[in-house]
C-alpha positions as CSV (number, residue, x, y, z in Angstrom):
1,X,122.2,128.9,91.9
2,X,119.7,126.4,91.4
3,X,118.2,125.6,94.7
4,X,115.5,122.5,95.8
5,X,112.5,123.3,98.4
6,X,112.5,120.6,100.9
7,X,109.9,121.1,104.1
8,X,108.6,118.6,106.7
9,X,105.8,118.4,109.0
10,X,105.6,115.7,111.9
11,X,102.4,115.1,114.5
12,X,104.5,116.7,117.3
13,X,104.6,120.2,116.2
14,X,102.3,123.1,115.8
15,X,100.1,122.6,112.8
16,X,99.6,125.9,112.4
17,X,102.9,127.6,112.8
18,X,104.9,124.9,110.8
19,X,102.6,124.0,108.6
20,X,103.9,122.8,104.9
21,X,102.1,125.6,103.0
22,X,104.1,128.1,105.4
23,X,107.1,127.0,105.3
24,X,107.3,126.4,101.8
25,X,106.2,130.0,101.5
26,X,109.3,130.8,103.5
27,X,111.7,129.4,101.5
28,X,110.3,130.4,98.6
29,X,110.2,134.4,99.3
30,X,113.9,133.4,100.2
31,X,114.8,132.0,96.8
32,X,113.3,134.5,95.2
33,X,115.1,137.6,97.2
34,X,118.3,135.8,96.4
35,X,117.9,135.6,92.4
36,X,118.2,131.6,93.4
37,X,116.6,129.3,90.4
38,X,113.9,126.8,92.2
39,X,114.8,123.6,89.9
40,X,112.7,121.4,91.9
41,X,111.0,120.8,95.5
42,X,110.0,117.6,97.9
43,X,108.4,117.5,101.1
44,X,107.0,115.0,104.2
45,X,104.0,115.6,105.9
46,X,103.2,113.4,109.0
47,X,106.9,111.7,109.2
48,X,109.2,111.8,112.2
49,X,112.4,113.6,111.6
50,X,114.5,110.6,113.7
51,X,113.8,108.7,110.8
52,X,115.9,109.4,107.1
53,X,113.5,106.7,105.6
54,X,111.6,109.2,103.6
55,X,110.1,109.8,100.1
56,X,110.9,113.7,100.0
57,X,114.7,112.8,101.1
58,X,115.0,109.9,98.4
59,X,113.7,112.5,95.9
60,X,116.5,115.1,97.2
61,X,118.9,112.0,96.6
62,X,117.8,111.7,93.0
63,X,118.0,115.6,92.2
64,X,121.6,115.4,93.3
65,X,122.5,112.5,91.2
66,X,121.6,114.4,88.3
67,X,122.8,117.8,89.3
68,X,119.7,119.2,89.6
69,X,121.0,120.2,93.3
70,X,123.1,123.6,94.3
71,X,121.9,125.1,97.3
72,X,119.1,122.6,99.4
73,X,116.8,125.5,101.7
74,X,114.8,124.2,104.7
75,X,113.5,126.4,107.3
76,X,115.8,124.9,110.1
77,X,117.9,122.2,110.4
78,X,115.1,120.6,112.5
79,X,113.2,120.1,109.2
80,X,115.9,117.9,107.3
81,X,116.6,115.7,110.2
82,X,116.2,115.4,114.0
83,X,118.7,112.5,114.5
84,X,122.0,113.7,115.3
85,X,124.4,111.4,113.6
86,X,122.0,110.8,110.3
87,X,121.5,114.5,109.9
88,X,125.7,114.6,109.8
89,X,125.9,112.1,107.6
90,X,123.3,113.6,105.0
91,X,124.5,117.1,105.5
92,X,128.1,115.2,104.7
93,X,126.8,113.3,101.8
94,X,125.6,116.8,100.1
95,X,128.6,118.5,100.6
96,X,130.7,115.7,98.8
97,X,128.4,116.2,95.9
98,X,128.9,120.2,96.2
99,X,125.6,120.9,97.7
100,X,125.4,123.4,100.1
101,X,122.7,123.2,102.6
102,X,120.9,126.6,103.9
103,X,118.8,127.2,106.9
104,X,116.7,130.3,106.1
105,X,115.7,131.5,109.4
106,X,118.4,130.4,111.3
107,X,120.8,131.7,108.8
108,X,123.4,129.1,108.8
109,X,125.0,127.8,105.9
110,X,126.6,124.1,105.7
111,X,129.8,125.5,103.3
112,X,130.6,128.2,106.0
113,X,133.5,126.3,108.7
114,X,132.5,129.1,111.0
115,X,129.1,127.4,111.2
116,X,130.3,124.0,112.0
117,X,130.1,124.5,115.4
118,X,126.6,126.1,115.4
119,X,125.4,123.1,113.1
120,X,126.5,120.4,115.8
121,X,125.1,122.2,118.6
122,X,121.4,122.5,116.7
123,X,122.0,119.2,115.7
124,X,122.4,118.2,119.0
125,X,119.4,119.9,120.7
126,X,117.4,118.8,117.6
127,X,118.3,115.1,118.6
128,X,117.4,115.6,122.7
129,X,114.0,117.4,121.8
130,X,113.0,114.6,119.5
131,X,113.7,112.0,122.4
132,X,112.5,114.0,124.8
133,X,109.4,114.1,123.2
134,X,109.5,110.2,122.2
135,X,110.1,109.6,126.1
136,X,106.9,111.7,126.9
137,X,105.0,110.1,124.6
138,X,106.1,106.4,125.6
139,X,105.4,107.6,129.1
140,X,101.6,108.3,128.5
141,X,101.4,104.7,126.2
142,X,103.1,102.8,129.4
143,X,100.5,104.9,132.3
144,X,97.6,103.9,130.0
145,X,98.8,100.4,129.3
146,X,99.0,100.5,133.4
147,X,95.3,101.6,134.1
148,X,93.9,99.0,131.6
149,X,93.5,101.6,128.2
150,X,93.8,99.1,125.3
151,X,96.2,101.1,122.4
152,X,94.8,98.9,119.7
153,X,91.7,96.6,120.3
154,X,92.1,93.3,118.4
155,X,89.3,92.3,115.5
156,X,86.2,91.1,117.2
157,X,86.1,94.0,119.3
158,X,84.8,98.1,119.6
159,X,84.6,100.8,122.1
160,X,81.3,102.2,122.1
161,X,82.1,106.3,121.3
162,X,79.7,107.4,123.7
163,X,80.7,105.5,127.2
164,X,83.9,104.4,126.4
165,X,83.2,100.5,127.3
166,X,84.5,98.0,124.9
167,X,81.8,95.9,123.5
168,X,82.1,92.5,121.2
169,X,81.1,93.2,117.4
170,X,79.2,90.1,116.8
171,X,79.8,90.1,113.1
172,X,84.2,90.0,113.3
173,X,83.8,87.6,116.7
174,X,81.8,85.2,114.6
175,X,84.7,84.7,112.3
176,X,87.1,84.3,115.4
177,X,85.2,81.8,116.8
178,X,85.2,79.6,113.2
179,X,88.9,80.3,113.7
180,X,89.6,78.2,116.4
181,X,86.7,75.4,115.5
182,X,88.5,74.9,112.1
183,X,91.3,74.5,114.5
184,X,90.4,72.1,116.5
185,X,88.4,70.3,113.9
186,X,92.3,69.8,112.3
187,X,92.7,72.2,109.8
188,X,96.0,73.5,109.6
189,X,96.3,77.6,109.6
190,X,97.4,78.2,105.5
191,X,94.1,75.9,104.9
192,X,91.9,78.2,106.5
193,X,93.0,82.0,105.1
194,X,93.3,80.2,101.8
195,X,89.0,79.0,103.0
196,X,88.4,82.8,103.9
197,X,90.0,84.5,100.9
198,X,88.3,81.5,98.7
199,X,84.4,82.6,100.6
200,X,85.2,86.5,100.8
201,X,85.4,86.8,104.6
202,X,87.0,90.1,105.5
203,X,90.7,90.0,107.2
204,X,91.5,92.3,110.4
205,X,92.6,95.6,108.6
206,X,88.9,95.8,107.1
207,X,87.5,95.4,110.6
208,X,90.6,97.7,112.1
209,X,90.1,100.7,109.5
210,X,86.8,100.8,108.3
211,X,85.7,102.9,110.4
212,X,88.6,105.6,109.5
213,X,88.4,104.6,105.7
214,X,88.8,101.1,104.1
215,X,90.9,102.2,101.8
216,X,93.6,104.2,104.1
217,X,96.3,102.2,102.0
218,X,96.8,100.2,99.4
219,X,97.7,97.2,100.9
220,X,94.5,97.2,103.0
221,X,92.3,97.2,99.9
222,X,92.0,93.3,99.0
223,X,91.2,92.1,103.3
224,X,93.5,89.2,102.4
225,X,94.3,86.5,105.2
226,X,97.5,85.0,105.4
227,X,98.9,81.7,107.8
228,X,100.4,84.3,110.5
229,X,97.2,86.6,110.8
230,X,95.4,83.1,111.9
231,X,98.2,82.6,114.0
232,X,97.9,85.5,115.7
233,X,94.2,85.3,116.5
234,X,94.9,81.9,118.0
235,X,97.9,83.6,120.1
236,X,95.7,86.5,121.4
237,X,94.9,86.4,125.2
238,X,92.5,89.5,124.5
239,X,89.7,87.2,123.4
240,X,89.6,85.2,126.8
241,X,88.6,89.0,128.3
242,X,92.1,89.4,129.6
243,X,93.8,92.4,128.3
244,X,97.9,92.2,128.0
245,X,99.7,95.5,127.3
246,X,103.9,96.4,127.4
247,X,104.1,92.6,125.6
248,X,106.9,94.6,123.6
249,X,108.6,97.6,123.0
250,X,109.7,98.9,119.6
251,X,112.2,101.5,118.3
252,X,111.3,103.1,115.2
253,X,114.5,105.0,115.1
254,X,116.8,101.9,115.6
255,X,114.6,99.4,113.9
256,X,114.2,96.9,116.9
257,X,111.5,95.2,119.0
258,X,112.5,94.3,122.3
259,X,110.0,91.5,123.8
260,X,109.0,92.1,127.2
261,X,109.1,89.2,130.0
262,X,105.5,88.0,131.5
263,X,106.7,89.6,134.5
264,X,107.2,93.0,133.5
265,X,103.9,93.0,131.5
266,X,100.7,94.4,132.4
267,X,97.7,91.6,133.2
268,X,94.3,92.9,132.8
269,X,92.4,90.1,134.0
270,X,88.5,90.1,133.2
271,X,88.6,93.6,131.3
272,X,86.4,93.0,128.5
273,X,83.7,90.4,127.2
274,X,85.3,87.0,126.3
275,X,84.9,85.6,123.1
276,X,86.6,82.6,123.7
277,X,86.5,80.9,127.0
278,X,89.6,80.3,128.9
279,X,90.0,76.1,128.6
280,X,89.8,76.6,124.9
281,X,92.2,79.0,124.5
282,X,94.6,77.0,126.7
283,X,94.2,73.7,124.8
284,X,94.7,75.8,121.4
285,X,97.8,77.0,122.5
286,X,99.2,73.6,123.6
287,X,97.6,72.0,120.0
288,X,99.4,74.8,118.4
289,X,102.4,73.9,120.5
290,X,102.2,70.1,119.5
291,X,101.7,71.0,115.1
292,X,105.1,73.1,115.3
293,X,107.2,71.0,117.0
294,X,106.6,68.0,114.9
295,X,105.8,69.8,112.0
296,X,103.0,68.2,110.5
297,X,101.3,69.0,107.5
298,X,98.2,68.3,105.3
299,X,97.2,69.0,101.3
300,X,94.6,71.9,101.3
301,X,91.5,71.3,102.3
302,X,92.3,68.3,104.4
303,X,92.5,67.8,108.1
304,X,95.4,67.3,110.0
305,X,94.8,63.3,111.6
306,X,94.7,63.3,115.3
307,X,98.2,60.9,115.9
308,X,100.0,62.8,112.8
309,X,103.4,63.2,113.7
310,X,103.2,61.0,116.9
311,X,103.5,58.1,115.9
312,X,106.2,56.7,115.0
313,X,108.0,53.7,113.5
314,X,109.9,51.6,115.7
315,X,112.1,49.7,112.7
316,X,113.1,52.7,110.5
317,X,112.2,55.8,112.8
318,X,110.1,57.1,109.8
319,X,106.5,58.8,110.9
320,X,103.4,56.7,109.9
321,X,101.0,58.5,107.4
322,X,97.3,58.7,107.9
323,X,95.7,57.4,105.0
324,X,91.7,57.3,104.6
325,X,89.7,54.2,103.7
326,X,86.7,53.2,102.8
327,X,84.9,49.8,102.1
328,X,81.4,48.9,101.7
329,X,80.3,52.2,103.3
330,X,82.3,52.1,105.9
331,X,85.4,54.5,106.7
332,X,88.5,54.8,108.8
333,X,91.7,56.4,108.9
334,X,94.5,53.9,109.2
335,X,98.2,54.9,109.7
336,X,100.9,53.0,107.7
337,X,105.1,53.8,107.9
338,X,106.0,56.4,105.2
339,X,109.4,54.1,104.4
340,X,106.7,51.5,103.4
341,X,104.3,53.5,101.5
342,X,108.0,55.2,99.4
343,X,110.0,52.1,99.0
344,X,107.6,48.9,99.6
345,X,108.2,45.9,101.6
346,X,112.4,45.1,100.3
347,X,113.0,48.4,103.1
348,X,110.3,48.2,105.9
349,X,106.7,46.8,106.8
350,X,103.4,48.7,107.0
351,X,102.8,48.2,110.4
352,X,99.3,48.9,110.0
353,X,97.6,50.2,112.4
354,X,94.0,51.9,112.4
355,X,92.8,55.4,114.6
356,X,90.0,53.4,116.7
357,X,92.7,51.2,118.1
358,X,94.9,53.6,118.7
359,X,91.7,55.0,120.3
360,X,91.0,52.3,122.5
361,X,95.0,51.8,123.9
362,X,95.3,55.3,124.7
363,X,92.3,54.9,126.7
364,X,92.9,52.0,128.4
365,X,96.4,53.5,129.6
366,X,95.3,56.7,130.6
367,X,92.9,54.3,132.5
368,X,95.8,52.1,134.0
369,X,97.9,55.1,134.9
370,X,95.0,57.1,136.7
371,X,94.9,54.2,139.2
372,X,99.0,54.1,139.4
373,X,99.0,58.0,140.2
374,X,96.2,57.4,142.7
375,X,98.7,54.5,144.4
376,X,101.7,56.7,144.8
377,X,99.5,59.6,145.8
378,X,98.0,57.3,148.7
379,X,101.9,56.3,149.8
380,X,103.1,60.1,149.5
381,X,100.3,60.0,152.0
382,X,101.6,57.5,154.6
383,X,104.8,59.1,153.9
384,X,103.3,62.6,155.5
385,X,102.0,60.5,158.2
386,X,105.1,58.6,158.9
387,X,106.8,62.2,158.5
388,X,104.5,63.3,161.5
389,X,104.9,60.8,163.5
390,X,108.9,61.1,163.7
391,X,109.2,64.6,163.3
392,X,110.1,65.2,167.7
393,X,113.4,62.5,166.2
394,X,113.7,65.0,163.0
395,X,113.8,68.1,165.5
396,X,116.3,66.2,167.9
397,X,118.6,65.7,165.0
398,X,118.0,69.0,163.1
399,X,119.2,70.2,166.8
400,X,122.2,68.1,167.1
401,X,123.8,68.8,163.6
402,X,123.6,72.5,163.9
403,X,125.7,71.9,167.4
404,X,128.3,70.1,165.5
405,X,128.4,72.7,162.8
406,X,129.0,75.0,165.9
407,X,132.1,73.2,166.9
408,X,133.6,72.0,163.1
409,X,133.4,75.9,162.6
410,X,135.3,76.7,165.8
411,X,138.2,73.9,165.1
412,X,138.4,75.5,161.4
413,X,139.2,79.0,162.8
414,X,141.5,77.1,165.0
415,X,143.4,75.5,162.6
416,X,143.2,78.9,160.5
417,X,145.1,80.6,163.8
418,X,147.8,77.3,163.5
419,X,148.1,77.3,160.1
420,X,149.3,81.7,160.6
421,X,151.8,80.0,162.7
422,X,153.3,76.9,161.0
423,X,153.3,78.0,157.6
424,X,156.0,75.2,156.9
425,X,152.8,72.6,157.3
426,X,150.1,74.9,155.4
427,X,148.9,72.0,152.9
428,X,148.5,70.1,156.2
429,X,146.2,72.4,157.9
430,X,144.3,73.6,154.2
431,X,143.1,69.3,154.0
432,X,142.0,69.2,157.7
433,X,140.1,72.8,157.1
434,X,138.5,71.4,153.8
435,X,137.8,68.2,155.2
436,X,135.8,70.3,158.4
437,X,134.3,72.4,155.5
438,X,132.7,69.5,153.4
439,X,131.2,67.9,156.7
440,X,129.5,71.1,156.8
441,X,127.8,71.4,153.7
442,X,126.7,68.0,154.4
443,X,125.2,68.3,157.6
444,X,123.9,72.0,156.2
445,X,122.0,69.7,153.6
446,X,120.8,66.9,156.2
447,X,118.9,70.4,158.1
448,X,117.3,71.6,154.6
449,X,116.4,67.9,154.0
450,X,114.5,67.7,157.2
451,X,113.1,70.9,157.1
452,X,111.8,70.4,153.6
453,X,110.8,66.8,153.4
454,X,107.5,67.3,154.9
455,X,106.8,70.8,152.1
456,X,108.2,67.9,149.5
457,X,105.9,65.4,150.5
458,X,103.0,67.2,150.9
459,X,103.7,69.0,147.2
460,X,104.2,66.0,145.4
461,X,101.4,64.5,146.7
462,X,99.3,67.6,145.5
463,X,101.4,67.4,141.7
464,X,99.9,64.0,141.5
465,X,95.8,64.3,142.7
466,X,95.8,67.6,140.3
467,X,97.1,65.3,137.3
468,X,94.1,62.3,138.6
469,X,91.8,64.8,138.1
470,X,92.7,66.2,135.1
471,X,92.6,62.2,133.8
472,X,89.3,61.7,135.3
473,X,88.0,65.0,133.3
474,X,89.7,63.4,130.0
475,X,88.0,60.0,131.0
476,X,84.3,61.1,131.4
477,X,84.6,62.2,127.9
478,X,83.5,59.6,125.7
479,X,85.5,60.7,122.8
480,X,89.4,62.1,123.9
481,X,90.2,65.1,121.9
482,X,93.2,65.8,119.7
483,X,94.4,68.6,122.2
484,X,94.5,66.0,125.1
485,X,96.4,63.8,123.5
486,X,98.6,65.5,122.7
487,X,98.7,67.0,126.4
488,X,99.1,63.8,127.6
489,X,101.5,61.7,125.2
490,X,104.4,62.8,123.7
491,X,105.5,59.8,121.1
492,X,104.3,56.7,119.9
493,X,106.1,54.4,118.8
494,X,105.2,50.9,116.8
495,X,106.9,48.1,116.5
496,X,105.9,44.5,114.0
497,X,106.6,41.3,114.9
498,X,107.3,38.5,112.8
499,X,103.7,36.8,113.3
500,X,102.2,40.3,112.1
501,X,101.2,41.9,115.6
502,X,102.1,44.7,116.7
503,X,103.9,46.4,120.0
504,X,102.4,49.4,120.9
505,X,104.2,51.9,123.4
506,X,103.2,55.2,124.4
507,X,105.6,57.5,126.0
508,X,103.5,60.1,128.1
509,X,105.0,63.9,128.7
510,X,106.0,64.9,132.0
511,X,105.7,63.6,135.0
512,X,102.4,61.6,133.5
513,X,104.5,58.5,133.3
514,X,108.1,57.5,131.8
515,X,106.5,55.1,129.2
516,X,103.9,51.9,128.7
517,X,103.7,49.2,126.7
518,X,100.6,47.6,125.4
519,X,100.5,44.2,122.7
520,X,97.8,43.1,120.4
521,X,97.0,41.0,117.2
522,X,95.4,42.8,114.3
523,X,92.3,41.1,112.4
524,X,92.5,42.1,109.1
């Protein structure tokens, strides 16, 4: 019989009594009682037996392809597999290549039908303690994801061995703070790991491993950075101080991550030292926001322009492209329409138009629509007072439709009792129910109406002083920033008239205002 060794050893089990050396021992002393010929052996160490992704399997697979195989010995069934179903379908896949598998201490012996039963029934238990265990361990993650206990602190930060408190390491939180300057100064996220591999700057895993060993794998060894590991620095909350655990939950048996909603996770707020302060964050993630959805790009080692992908053209519908100029010393970046700069004038004009302009409108809207917010929020006011004024009539009437509701229900279950009676004239009775019913839901509406105009008002009015301020805070800057522009307008779009000016309008998102319309004459 020519038999194949196969042990396993995972991180839930006692090191000691299980270990590899001893159970290979075991089978060994087995195959050697037995006059059994050991053509070959394979083994795991530190792998889960719910998972059949596994080197020491794969090997097995290979030593039955070439008949290398009789008789595979494990210690117990346990060791080949823990999942229930995948252990079946191994243990099935042997025996349609005539191997027989053995379990030395348990005795049981996969080409005995006697032993079916008993293999199902291990199988089965093997499959519940391996859950069981999973379920305890997911238990402790989930308590210390509760109380706070980071499972994996983010590059930039350390917990100090001694006390336990998570400091900053200065040298890693120097390179996440570049991150998001690049950022913001428009660099687009290949440019800058492309800038970082290019200068030598260390990636995540050398600042995550190297204090168990930089060179735990060999994918760690070369620190590269790639677009989504920038990504995800600009994505992490963790380096505003606030700590966000359960964000997901993922099955290494099935393969699946299962994303957690906001409301279900757990908000550390203020657990450890920020490296980036909230307001920056925020605007990164709505910059962020703004480059994916209108997917702009730039070559390497250039910026992305500040109305890239904004700004549209109002002829053709093609984007206008930032272009760079300089003369006699002087520079500027000018947007043109793509159709323009691809095909020449015979398809569409350049509509010209340089960044400082641009500059100025937006400024002077933002202006212009500060004061308009500030006008309705003054007659939301008036509307609260007029609300206050009336509200003994608003009472009277709130009164006076729940009476009539009183009475429409009483003629419905009236005409319910008539209708039991006169069944001849149902379809009668069913329109002068409905009718009753409808004048219900009305009034019922009139009463929320009442009752909620003055919440309305009062809440609108709010809505509209919070987005004044945040204009005046975008105003006292003398320069606006990429990110608030592009919180605060959506599209623009250009438009070139015969006599060579152009029509400017800017459509703003939200509730900032449905759109505005600003004409000029450009002097070449």
């Amino acid at each position: 019989m020519k038999a194949w060794l196969y042990y396993r050893l995972s991180r839930d089990e006692d090191a000691e009594m299980n270990s590899l050396q001893n159970q290979r021992q075991i089978l060994v002393d087995y195959a050697e009682q037995n006059g059994y010929e050991i053509t070959g052996e394979s083994f795991d160490d530190n792998v889960s037996g719910m998972t059949f992704e596994r080197k020491g399997l794969h090997q097995i697979e290979l030593a039955v392809e070439d008949g290398k195989v009789d008789v595979l010995l494990v210690k117990d069934l346990s060791r080949l597999g823990r999942h229930r179903t995948r252990t079946a379908l191994f243990i099935d896949y042997l025996r349609e290549n005539n191997v027989r598998v053995y379990s030395v201490t348990e005795g049981i012996d996969s080409s005995n039908e006697n032993d079916d039963m008993i293999i199902g029934f291990k199988q089965l238990v093997n499959d519940f303690y391996a859950k069981d265990i999973g379920k305890k361990v997911r238990a402790g993650i989930r308590q210390k994801q509760k109380t706070g206990m980071p499972v994996n602190l983010p590059m930039g930060y350390y917990k100090d061995k001694f006390t336990g408190e998570i400091l900053v390491d200065e040298t890693a939180a120097a390179i996440v703070r570049e991150i998001f300057e690049k950022f913001f100064a428009g660099y687009g996220l290949t440019t800058i790991a492309k800038d970082f591999n290019r200068r030598g700057i260390k990636s995540p895993e050398y600042f995550s491993h190297r204090k168990v060993g930089a060179q735990r794998t060999q994918i760690c060894k070369k620190f590269l950075w790639v677009q989504t590991t920038v990504k995800r620095i600009i994505q992490n909350e963790a380096y505003t101080g606030t700590l966000v655990n359960h964000k997901t939950v993922t099955s290494k048996i099935y393969k699946t991550v299962d994303v957690i909603p906001p409301e279900e996770q757990y908000r550390h707020e203020n657990f450890m030292p920020a490296i980036i302060d909230r307001e920056t964050f925020d605007q990164a993630q709505i910059l962020l926001k703004s480059r994916q959805s209108t997917q702009v790009r730039a070559k390497f080692g250039s910026v992305i322009h500040r109305y890239c992908g904004m700004i549209k053209c109002a002829e053709c519908g093609a984007s206008l492209i930032a272009k760079k100029r300089t003369v006699a010393g002087h520079s500027w970046v000018e947007y043109t329409c793509n159709s323009n700069h691809r095909y020449g004038n015979e398809y569409c004009t350049a509509h010209t138009i340089r960044e400082p302009q641009l500059d100025e409108i937006i400024h002077t809207e933002l202006a212009m629509l500060r004061q308009e917010i500030l006008d309705s929020s003054q007659k939301y006011d008036e509307i609260v007072k007029d609300w206050n004024k009336k509200k003994p009539k608003y009472d009277k009437m709130i009164k006076e439709y729940s009476q009539k509701i009183v009475t429409l229900n009483g003629q419905i279950e009236e005409l319910i009792m008539e209708r039991i009676g006169d069944r001849e004239h149902a379809k009668v009775y069913n329109s002068m129910i409905e009718k009753r019913e409808a004048e219900i839901a009305e009034l019922t509406q009139k009463i929320e109406d009442c009752r909620k105009f003055d919440e309305l008002s009062k809440k609108r009015r709010d809505e509209l002083m919070s987005t004044a301020e945040l204009l005046d805070e975008v105003l006292l800057e003398p320069y606006i920033s990429d990110t608030n522009i592009r919180l605060l307008v959506r599209k623009i779009n250009v438009h070139e008239n015969e006599d060579g000016s152009l029509d400017v309008t800017i459509e703003f998102n939200g509730d900032f205002k449905d759109s505005s319309t600003v004409c000029f004459e450009i002097n070449e």
